[in-house]
C-alpha positions in Angstrom: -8.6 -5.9 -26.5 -7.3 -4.6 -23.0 -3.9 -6.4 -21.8 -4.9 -6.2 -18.4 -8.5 -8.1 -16.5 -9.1 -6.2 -13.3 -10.7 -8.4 -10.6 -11.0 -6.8 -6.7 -8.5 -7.1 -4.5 -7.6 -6.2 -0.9 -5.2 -3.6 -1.7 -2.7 -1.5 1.1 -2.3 2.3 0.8 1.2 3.8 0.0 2.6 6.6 -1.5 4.3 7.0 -4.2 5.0 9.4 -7.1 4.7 9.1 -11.0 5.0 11.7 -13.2 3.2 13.8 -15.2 3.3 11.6 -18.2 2.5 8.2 -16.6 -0.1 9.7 -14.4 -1.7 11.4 -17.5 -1.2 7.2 -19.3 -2.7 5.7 -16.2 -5.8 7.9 -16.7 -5.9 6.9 -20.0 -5.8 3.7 -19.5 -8.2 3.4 -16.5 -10.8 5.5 -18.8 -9.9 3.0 -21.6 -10.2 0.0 -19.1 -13.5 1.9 -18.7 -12.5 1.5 -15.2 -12.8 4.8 -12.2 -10.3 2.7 -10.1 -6.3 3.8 -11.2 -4.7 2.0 -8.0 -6.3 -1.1 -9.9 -5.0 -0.3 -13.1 -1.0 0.2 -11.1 -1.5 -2.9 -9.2 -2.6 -4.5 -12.2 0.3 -3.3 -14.7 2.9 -4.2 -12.0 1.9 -7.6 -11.6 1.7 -8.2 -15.5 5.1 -6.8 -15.2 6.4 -9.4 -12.7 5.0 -12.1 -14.1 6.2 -11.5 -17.7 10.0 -10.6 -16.2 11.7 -14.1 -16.8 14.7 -12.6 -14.6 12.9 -11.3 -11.9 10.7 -14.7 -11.6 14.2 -16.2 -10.8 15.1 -14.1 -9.1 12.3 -14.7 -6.6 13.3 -17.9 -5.9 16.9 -17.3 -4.7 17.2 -16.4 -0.9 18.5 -13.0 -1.9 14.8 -12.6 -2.6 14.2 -12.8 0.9 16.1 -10.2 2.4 15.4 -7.3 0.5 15.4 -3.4 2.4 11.3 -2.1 2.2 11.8 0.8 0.4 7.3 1.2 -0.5 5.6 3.4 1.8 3.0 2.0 3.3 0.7 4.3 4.8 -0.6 3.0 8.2 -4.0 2.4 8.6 -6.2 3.6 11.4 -6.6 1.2 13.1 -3.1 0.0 13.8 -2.8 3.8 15.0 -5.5 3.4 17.5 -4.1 0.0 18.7 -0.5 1.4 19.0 -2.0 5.0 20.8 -4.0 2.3 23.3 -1.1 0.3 23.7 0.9 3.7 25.1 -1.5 5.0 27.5 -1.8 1.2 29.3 1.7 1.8 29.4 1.3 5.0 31.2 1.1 5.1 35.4 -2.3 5.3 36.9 -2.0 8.5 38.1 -0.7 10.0 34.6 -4.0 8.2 32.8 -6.3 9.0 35.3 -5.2 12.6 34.8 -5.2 12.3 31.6 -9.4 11.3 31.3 -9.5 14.4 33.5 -8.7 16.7 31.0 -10.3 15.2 27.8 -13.4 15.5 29.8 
């Protein structure tokens, strides 16, 4: 009997690396899940991990909890990308944005 229930989630994209060995286990274990989805299988394992760590789960509830340096890369997603490129070229003088449409024309 599987350790882990997968049920869909909104995930975020980051990058990371494993190595050779876990990435070859997480396979496994997505094939044995008889799952196609590893990320699932990752999120899944960490958050059995979490919740099983006595120490950690008090550590979450001490304020040092809350100030921890973001070390995950989160890959941004297009969107945001397109909202921050907008927000740049309002920025822009009117003559430097209307020459701009010149060009792309």
């Amino acid at each position: 009997m599987p350790l882990l229930e997968i049920t869909k989630v909104r995930h975020l994209t980051v990058m990371l690396r494993l190595s050779e060995k876990t990435a070859e286990l997480v396979n496994q274990y997505a094939a044995f899940l008889e799952s196609e989805d590893a990320d699932t299988v990752i999120d899944h394992a960490l958050n059995y991990v979490f919740a099983k760590d006595r120490e950690f789960q008090a550590f979450l509830k001490t304020p040092e909890s809350e100030n921890v340096r973001p070390i995950l890369r989160v890959r941004k997603t297009p969107q945001a990308a397109s909202r921050k490129s907008a927000a740049r070229a309002a920025s822009l003088p009117d003559s430097v944005r209307a020459f701009a449409a010149e060009v792309t024309r």
